[in-house]
C-alpha positions as YAML, in Angstrom:
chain: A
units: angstrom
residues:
- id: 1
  name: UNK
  ca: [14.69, -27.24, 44.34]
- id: 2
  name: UNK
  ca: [17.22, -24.71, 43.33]
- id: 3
  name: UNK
  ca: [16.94, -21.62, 41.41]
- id: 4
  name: UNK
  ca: [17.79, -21.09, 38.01]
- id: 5
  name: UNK
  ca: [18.86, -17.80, 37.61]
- id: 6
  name: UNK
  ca: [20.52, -16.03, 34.19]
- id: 7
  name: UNK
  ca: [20.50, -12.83, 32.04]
- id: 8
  name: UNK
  ca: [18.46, -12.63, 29.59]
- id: 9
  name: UNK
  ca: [20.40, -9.80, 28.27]
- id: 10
  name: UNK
  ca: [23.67, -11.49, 28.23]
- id: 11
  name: UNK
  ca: [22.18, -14.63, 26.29]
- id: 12
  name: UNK
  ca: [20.63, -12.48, 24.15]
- id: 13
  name: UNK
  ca: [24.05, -11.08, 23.47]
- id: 14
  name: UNK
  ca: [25.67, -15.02, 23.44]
- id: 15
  name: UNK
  ca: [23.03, -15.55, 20.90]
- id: 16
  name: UNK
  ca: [22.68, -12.98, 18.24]
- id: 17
  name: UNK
  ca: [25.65, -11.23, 18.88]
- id: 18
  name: UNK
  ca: [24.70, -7.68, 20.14]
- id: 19
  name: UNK
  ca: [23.15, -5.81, 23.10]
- id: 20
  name: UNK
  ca: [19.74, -4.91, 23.69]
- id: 21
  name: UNK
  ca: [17.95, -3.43, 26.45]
- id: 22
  name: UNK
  ca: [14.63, -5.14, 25.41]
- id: 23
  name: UNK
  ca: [14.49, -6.83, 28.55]
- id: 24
  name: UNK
  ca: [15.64, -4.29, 31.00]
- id: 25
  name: UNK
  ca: [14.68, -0.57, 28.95]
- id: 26
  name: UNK
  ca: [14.89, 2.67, 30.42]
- id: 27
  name: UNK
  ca: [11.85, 4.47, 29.88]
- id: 28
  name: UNK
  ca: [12.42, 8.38, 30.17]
- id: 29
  name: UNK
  ca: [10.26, 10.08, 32.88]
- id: 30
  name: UNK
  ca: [7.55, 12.10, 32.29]
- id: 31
  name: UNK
  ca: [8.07, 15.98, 33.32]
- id: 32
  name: UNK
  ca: [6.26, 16.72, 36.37]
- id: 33
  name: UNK
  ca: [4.05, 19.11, 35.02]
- id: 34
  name: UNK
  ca: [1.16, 20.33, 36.95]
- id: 35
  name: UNK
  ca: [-0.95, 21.03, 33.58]
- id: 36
  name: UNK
  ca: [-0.72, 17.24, 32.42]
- id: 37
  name: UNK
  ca: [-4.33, 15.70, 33.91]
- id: 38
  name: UNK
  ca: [-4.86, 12.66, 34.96]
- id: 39
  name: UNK
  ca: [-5.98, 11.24, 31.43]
- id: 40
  name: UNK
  ca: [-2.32, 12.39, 30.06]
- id: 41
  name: UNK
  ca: [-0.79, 10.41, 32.24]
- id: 42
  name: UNK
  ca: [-2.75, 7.25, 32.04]
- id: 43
  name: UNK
  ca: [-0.55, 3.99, 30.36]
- id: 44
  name: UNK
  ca: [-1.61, 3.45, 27.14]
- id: 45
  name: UNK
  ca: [-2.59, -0.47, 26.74]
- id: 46
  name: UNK
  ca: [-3.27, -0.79, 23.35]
- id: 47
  name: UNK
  ca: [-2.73, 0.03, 20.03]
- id: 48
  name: UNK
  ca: [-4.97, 1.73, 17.49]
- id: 49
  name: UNK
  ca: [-5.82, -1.38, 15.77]
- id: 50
  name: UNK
  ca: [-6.37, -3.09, 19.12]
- id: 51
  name: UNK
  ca: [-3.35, -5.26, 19.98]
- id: 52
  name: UNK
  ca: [-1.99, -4.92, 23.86]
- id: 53
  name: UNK
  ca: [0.91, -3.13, 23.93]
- id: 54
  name: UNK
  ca: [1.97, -5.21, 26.82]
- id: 55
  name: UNK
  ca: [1.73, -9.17, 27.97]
- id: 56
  name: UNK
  ca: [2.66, -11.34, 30.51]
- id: 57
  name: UNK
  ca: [5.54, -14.25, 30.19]
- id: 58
  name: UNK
  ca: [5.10, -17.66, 31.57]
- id: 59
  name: UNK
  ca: [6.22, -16.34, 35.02]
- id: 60
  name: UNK
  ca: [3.32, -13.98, 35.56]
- id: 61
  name: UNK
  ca: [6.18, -11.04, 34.70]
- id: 62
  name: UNK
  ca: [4.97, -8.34, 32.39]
- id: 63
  name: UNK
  ca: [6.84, -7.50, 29.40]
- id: 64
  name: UNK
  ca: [6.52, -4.66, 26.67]
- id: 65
  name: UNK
  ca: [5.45, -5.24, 22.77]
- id: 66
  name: UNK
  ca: [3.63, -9.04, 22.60]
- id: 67
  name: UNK
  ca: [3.08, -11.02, 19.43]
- id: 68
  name: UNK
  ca: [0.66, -13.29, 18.71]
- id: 69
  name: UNK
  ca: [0.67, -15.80, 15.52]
- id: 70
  name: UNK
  ca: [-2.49, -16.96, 14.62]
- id: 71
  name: UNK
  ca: [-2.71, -20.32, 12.57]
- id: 72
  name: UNK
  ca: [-4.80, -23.59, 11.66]
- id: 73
  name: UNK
  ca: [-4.63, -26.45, 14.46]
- id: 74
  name: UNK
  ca: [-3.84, -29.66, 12.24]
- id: 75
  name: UNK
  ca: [-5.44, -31.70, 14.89]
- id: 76
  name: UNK
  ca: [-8.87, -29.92, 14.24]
- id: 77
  name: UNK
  ca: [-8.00, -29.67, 11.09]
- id: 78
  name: UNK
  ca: [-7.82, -33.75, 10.58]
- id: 79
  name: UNK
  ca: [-10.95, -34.26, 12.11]
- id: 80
  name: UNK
  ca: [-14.26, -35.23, 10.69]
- id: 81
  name: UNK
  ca: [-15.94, -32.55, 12.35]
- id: 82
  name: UNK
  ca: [-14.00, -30.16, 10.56]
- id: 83
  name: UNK
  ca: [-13.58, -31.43, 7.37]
- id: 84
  name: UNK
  ca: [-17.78, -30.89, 7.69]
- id: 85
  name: UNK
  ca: [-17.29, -27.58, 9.08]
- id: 86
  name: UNK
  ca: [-15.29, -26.48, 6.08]
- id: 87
  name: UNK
  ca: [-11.40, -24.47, 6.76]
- id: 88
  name: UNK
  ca: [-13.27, -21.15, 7.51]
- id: 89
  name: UNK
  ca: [-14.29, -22.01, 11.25]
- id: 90
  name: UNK
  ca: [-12.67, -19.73, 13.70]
- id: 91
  name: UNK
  ca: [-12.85, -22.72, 15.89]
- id: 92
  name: UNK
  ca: [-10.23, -24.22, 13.51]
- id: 93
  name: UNK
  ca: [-7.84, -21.50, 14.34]
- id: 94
  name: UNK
  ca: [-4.98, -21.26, 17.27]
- id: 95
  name: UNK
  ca: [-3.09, -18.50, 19.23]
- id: 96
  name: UNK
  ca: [0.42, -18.81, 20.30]
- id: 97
  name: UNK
  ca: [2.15, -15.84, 22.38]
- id: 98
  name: UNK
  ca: [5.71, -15.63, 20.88]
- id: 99
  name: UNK
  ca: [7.87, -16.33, 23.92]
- id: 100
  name: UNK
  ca: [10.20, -13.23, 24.95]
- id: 101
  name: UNK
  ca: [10.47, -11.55, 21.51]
- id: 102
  name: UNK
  ca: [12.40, -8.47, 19.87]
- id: 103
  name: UNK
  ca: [10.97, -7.38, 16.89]
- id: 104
  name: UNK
  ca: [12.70, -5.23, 13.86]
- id: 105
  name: UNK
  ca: [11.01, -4.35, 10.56]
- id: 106
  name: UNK
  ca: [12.82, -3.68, 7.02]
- id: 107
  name: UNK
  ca: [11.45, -2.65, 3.75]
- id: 108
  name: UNK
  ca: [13.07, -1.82, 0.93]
- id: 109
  name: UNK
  ca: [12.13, 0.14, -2.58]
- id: 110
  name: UNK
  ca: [12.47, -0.75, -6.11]
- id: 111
  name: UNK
  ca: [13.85, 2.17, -8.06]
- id: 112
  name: UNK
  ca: [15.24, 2.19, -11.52]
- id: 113
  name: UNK
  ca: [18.04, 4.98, -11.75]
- id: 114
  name: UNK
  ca: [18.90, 6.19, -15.15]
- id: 115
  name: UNK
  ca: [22.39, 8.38, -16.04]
- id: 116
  name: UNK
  ca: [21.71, 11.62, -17.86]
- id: 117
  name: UNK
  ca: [23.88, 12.44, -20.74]
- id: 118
  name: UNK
  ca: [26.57, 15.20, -19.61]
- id: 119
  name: UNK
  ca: [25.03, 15.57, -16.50]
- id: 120
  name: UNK
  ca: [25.19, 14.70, -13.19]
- id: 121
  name: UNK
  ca: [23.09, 12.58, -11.06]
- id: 122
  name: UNK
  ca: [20.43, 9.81, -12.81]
- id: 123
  name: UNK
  ca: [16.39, 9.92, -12.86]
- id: 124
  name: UNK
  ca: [14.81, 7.84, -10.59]
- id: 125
  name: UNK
  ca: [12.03, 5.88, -11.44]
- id: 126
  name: UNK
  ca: [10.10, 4.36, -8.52]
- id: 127
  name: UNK
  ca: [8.90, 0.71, -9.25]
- id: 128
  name: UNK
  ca: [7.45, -0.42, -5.92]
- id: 129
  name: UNK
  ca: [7.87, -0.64, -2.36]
- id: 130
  name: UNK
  ca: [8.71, -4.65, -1.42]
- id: 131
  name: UNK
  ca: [7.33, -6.63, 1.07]
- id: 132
  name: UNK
  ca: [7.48, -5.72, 4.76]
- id: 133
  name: UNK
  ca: [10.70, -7.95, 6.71]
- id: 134
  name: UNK
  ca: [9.54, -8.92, 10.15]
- id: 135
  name: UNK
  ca: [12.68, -10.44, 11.98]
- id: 136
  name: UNK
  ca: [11.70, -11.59, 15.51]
- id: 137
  name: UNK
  ca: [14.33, -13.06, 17.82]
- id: 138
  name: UNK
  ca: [13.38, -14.57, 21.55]
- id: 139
  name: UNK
  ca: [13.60, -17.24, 23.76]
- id: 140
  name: UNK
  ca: [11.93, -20.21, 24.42]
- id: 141
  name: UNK
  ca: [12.86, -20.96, 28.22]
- id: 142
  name: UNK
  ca: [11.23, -23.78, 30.08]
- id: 143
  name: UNK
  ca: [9.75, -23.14, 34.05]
- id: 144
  name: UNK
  ca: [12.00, -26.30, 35.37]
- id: 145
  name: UNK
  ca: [15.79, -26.89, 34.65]
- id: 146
  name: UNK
  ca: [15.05, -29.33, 31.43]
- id: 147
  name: UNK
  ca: [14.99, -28.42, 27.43]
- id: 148
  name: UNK
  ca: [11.70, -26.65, 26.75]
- id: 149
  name: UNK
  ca: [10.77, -29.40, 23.92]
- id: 150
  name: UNK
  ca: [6.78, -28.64, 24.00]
- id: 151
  name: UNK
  ca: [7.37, -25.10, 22.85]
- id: 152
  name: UNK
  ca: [10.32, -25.80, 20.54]
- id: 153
  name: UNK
  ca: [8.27, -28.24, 18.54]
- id: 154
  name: UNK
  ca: [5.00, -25.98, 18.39]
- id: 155
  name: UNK
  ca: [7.63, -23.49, 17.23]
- id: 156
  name: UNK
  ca: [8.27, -25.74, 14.24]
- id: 157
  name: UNK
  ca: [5.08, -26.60, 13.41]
- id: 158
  name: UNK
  ca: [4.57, -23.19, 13.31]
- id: 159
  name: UNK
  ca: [7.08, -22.94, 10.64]
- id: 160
  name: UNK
  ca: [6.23, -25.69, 8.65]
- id: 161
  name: UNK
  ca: [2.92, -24.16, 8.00]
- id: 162
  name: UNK
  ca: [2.96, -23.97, 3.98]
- id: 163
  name: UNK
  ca: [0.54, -21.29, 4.38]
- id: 164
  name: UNK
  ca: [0.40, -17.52, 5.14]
- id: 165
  name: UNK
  ca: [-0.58, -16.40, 9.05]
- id: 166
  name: UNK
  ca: [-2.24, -13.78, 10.77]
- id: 167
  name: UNK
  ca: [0.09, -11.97, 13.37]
- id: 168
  name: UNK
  ca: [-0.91, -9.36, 15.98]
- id: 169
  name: UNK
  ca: [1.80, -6.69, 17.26]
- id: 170
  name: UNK
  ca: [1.28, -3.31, 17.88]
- id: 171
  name: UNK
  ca: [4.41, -2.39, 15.66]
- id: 172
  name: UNK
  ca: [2.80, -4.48, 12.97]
- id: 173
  name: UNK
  ca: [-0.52, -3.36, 12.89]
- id: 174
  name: UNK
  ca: [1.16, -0.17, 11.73]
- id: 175
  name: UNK
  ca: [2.37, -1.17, 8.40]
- id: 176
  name: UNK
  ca: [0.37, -4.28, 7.77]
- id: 177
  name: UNK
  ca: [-3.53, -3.22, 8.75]
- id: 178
  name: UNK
  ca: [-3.97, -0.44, 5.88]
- id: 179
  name: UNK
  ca: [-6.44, 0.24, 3.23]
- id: 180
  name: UNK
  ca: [-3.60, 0.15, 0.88]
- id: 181
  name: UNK
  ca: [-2.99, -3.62, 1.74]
- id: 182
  name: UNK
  ca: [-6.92, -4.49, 2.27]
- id: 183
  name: UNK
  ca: [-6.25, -4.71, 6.43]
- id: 184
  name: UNK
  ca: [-4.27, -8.02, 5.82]
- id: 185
  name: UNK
  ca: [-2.30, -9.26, 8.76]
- id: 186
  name: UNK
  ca: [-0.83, -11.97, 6.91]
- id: 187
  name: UNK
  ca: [2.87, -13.20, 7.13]
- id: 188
  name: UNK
  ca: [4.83, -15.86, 5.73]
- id: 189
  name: UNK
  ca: [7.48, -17.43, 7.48]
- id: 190
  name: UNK
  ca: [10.61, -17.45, 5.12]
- id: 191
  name: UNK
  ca: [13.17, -18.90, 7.66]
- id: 192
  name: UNK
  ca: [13.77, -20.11, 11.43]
- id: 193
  name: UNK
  ca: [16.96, -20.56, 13.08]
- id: 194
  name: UNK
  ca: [17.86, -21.75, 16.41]
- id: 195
  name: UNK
  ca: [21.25, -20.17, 17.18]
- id: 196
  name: UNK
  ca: [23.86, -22.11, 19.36]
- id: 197
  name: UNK
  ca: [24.19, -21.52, 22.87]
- id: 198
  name: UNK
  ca: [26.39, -22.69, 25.79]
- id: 199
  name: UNK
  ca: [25.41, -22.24, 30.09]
- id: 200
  name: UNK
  ca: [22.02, -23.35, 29.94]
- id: 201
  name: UNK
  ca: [19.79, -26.39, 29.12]
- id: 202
  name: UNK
  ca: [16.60, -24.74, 29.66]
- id: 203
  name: UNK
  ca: [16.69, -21.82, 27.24]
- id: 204
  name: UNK
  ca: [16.72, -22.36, 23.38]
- id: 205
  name: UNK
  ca: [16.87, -18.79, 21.76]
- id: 206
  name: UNK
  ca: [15.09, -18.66, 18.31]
- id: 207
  name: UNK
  ca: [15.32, -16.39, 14.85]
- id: 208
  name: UNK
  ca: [11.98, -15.85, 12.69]
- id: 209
  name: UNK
  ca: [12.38, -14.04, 9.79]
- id: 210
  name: UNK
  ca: [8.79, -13.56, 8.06]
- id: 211
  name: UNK
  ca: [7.57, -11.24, 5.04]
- id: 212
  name: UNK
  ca: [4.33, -9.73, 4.30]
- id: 213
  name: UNK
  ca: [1.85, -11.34, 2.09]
- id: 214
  name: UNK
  ca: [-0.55, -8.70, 0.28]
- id: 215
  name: UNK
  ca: [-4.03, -10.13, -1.31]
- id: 216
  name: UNK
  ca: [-3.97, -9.64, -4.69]
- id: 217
  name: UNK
  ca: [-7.00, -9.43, -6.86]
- id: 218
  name: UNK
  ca: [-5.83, -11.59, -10.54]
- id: 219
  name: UNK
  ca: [-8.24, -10.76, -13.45]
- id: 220
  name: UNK
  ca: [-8.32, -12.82, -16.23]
- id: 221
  name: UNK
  ca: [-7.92, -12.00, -19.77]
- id: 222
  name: UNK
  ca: [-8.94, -13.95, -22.40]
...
């Protein structure tokens, strides 16, 4: 059989149309300092909140920053069993490892700025911070030199899940898992794109733009 090589960085590039060294970084070395103990210099595997700050692709190779969806499996879910069960069993539930992903994070403020009479400058008057912007952009690449067509279509069933999702990611945990936001980890997935790209049969990239989805608590007024 013959090997499939390619860049990841240079379809990564081809496909979203900048550089990233994601795939190849350049961690800085830590000083050689004879006061740092053995603890100090231990890796770090996890996050606070408990999600692995690194995973392992489909080729056994380890990679930095892994994210995991969590979401209902519609073939439990359209079984008799489960209808019994009721939609809160765990066992109802699936993982999926995000193949290869980058991961960025936006969020912006809503502030009402005012102009002052024969001054300069305006008041600002904060209104709210929005929703968190989770853009994650990766590849789906298959072992063998054929379209990866299993993982592109659990990719859009993922999507077309009407319903928020739990996702695990040490960057996430950060600004999702707070009192503030009752320790949701939900998302929603707002869009998914699969860019063009020309070489290769065996690698689809794909764009997943999600936002946060706080619990609210609505009280009724009558």
């Amino acid at each position: 059989m013959a090997e499939i090589t390619f860049d990841l960085a240079d379809l990564f590039e081809q496909a979203f149309g900048y550089k990233t060294q994601a795939f190849d970084p350049q961690f800085q070395p830590v000083p050689n300092d004879n006061s740092l103990n053995a603890s100090a210099l231990r890796r770090t595997d996890s996050g606070s909140q408990g999600s692995a700050y690194y995973g392992n692709d489909a080729n056994g190779r380890e990679y930095f920053m892994p994210i995991k969806v969590t979401y209902p499996d519609d073939a439990k879910l359209n079984s008799e069993d489960a209808l019994l069960a009721g939609s809160d069993n765990l066992g109802l539930l699936k993982d999926w490892w995000l193949p290869y992903p980058v991961i960025s994070i936006t969020s912006r403020k809503t502030i009402i700025e005012t102009p002052l009479t024969e001054r300069r400058g305006t008041v600002k008057e904060l209104i709210n911070i929005q929703d968190y912007e989770i853009v994650v952009k990766g590849f789906i690449i298959s072992n063998t030199n054929e379209f990866p067509e299993a993982d592109v279509t659990i990719l859009r069933d993922l999507y077309e899940q009407n319903i928020a999702l739990s996702i695990q990611c040490p960057l996430t945990d950060i600004f999702l898992l707070r009192p503030d936001r009752s320790g949701s980890d939900q998302v929603v997935i707002k869009e998914l794109i699969f860019p063009s790209i020309t070489g290769v049969k065996n690698v689809r990239p794909y764009e997943l733009h999600l936002v946060s989805d706080e619990p609210f608590n609505l009280i009724s007024i009558s």
